[in-house]
MARTISE-302407 format. One line per field, with one value per residue: residue number from 1; residue in three letters; x, y, z of N, C-alpha, C in turn. Coordinates in pm, 1 decimal. Atoms other than C-alpha are relative to their C-alpha. Example, Ala and Ser with C-alpha at 12.3 -4.5 7.8 and 13.67 -1.06 7.14 Angstrom:
num: [1_2] .
residu: [ALA_SER] .
n.px: [89.0_-82.0] .
n.py: [-119.0_-119.0] .
n.pz: [0.0_-6.0] .
ca.px: [1230.0_1367.0] .
ca.py: [-450.0_-106.0] .
ca.pz: [780.0_714.0] .
c.px: [90.0_-77.0] .
c.py: [120.0_109.0] .
c.pz: [0.0_73.0] .
//
This chain:
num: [1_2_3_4_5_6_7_8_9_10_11_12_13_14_15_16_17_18_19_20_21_22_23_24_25_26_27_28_29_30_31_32_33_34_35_36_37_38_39_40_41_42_43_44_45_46_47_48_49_50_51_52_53_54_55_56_57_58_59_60_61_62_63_64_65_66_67_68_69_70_71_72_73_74_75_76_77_78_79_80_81_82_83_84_85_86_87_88_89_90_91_92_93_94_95_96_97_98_99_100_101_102_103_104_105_106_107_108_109_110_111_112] .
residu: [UNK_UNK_UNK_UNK_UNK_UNK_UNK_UNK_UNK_UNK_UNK_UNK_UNK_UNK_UNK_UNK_UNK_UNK_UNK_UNK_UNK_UNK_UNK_UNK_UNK_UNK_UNK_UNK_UNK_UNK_UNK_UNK_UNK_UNK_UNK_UNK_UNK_UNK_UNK_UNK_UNK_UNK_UNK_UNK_UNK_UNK_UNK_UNK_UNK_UNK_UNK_UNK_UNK_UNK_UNK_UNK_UNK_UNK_UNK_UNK_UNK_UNK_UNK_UNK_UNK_UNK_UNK_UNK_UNK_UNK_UNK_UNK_UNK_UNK_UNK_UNK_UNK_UNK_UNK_UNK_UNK_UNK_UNK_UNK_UNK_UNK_UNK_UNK_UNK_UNK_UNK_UNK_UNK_UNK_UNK_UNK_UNK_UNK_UNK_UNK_UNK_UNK_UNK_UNK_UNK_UNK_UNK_UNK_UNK_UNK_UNK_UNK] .
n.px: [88.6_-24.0_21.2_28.5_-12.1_94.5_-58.8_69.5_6.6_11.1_146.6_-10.4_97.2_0.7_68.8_-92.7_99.3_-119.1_94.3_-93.2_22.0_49.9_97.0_112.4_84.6_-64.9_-78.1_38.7_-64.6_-33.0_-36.8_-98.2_-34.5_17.1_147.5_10.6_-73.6_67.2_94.6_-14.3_-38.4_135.0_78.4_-37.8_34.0_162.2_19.4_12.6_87.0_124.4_25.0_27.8_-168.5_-37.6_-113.7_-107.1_-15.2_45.2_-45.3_-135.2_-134.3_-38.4_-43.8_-85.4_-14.7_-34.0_95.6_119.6_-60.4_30.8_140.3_45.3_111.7_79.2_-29.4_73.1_147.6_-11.2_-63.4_-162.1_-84.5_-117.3_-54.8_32.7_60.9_-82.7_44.6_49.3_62.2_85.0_1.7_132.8_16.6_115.2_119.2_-83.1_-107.0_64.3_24.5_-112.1_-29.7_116.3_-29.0_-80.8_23.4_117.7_-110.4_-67.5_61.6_43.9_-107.1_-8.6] .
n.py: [57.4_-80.5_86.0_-69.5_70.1_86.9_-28.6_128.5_0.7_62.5_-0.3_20.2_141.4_49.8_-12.9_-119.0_-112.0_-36.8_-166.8_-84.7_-129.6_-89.5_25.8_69.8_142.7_85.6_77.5_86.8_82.0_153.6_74.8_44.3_-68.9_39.9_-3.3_-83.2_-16.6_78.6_-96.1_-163.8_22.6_-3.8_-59.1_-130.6_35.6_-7.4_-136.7_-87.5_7.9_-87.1_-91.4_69.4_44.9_-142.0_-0.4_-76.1_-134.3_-104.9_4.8_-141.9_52.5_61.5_-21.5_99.3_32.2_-37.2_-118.7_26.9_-20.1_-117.4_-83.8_36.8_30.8_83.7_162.8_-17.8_30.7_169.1_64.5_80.0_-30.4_28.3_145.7_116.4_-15.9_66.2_-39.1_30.8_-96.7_78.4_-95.6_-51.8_70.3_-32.9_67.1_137.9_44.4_36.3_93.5_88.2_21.7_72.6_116.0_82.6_16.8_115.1_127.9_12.4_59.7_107.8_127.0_-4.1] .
n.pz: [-98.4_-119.1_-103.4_-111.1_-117.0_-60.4_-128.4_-30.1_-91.1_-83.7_-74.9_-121.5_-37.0_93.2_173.0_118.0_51.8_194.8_90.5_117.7_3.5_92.0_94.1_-124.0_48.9_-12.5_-132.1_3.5_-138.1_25.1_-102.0_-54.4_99.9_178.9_34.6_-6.7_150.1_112.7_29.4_21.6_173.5_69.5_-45.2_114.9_193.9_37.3_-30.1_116.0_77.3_-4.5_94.6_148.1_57.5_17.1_-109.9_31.4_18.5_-101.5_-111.6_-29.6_-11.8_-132.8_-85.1_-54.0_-157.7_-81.7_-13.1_-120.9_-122.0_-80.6_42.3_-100.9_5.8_30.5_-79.4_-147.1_30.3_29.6_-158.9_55.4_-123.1_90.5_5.6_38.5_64.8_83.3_121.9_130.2_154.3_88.9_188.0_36.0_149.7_122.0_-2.1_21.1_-122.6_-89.7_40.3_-27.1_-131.7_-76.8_25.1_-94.6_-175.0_3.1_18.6_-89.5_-115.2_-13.9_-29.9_-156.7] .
ca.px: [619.3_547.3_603.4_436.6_558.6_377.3_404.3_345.3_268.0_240.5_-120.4_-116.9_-360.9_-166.0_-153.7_-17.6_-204.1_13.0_-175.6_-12.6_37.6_-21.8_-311.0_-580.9_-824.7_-582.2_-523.0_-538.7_-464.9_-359.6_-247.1_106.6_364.7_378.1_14.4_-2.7_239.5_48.9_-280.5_-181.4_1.9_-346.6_-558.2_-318.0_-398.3_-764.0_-764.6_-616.7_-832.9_-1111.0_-1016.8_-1066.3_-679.0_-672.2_-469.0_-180.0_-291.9_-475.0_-303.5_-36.1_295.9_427.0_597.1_958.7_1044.5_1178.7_874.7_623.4_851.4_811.4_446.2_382.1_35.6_-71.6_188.4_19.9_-344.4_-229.8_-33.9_298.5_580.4_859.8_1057.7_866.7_726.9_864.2_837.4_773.1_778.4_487.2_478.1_139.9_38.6_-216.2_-537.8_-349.2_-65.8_-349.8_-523.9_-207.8_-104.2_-470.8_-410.7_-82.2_-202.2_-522.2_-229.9_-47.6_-317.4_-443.3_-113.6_-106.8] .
ca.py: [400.8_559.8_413.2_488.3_445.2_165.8_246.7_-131.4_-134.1_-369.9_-450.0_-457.7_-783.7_-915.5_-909.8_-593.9_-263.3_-138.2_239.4_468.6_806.0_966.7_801.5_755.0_582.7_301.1_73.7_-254.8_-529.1_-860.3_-1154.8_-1150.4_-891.8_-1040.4_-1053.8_-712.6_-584.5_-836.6_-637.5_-299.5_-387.5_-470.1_-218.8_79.1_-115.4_-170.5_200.6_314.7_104.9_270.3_561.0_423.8_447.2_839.6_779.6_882.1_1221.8_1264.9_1065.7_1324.4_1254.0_1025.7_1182.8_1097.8_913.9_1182.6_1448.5_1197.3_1142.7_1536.9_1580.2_1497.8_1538.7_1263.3_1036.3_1160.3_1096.2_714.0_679.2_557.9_471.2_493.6_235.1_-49.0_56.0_-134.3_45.1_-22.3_70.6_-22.0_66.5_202.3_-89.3_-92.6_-245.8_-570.1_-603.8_-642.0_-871.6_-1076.1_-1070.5_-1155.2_-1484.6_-1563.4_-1467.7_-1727.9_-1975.0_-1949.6_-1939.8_-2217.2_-2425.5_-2329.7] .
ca.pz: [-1336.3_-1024.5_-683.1_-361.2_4.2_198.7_559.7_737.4_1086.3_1394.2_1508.5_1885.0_1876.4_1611.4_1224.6_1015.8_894.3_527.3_408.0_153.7_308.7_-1.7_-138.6_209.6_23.6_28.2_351.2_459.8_746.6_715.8_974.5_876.5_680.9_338.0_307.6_413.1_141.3_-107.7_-13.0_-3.7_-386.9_-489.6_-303.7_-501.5_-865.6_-764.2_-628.5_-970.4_-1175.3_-1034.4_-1205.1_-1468.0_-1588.5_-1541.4_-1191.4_-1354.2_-1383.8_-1075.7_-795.1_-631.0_-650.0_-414.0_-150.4_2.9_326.6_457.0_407.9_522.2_818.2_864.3_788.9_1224.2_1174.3_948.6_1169.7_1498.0_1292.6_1214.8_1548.6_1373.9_1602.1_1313.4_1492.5_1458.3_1159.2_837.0_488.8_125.2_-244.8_-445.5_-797.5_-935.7_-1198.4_-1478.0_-1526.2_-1739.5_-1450.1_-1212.6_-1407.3_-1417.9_-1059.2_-942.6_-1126.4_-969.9_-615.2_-686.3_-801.0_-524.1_-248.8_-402.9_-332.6_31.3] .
c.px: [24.1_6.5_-60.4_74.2_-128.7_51.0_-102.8_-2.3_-72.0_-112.9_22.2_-105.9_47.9_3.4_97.5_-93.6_131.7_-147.9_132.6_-0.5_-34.4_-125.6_-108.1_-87.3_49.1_88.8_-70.8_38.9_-1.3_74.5_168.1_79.8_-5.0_-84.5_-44.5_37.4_-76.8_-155.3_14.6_21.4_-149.9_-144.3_31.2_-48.7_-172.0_-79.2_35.5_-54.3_-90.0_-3.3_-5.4_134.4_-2.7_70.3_121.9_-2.7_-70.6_10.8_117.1_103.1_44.1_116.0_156.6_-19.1_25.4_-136.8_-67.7_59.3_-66.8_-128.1_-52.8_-149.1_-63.6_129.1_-44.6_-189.9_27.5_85.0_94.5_115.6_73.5_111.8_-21.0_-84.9_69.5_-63.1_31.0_19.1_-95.4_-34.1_-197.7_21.3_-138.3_-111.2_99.4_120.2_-87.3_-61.6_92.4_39.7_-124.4_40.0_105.8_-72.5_-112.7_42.0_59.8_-93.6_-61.0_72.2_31.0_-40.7] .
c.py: [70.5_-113.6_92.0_-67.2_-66.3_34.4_-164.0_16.2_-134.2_-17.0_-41.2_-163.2_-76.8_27.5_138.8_96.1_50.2_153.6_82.4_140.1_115.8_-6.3_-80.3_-74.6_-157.3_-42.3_-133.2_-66.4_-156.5_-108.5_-21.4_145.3_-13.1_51.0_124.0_150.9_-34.0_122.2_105.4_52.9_-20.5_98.4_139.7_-67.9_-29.6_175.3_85.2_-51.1_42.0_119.7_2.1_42.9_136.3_47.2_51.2_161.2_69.9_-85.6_130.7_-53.5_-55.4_96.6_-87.9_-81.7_119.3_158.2_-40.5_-21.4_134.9_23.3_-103.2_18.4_-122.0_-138.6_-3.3_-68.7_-136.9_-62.7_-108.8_27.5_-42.7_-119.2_-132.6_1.5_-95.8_113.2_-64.7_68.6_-83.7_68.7_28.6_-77.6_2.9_-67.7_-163.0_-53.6_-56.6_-107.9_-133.8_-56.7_-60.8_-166.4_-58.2_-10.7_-135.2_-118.4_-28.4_-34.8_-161.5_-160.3_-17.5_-118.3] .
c.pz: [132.8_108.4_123.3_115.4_45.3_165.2_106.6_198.0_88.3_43.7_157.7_98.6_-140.5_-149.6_-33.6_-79.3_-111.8_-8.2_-55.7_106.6_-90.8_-60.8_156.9_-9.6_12.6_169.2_54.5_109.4_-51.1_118.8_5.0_-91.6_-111.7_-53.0_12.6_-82.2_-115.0_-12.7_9.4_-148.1_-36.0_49.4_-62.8_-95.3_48.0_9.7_-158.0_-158.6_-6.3_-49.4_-83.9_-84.4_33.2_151.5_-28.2_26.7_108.2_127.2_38.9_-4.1_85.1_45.4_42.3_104.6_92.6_10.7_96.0_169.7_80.2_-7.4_156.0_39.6_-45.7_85.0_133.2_-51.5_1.7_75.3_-50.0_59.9_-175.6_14.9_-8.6_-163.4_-153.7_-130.1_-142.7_-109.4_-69.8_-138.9_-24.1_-157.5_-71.1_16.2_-35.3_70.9_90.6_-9.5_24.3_116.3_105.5_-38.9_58.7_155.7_-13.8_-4.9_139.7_119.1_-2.7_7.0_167.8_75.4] .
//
């Protein structure tokens, strides 16, 4: 199973922005960290259901911490202060994981 970094960041009005550096299609905002984590985890598995399962073979390899660190372009493009920044691993799950985990999250919000 692969994992990607989640790079979570501070909204300046609030809330929490999560995007993959490796995979741009994928990014999200949410009102608190958790939730921001929670949708980013489901924005990679809806992102590699859409390939219709063949993500394996044509996302890129996730990247370390310490590349994307050096790659000061795409952290100057997404204006990431590294110290407040929090990071992530999120595994790259399947169509039937996703399935699965939609149902808890639906469980759960609906105990809130």
């Amino acid at each position: 199973m692969k994992y990607y970094i989640a790079v979570c960041l501070p909204l300046a009005s609030g809330g929490w922005r999560a995007f993959f550096p490796d995979i741009p299609e994928c990014e999200v905002a949410a009102p608190s960290l958790d939730h921001a984590v929670f949708r980013a985890a489901n924005a990679l598995a809806d992102h590699t259901v859409s390939l219709n399962g063949g993500a394996v073979d044509i996302l890129p390899l996730p990247r370390d911490l310490s590349a994307i660190k050096a790659d000061r372009e795409w952290s100057a493009a997404h204006a990431v202060n590294w110290p407040s920044a929090v990071i992530t691993l999120i595994p790259q799950r399947t169509a039937n994981r996703l399935a699965e985990d939609h149902e808890i999250a639906a469980l759960s919000h609906s105990q809130e």
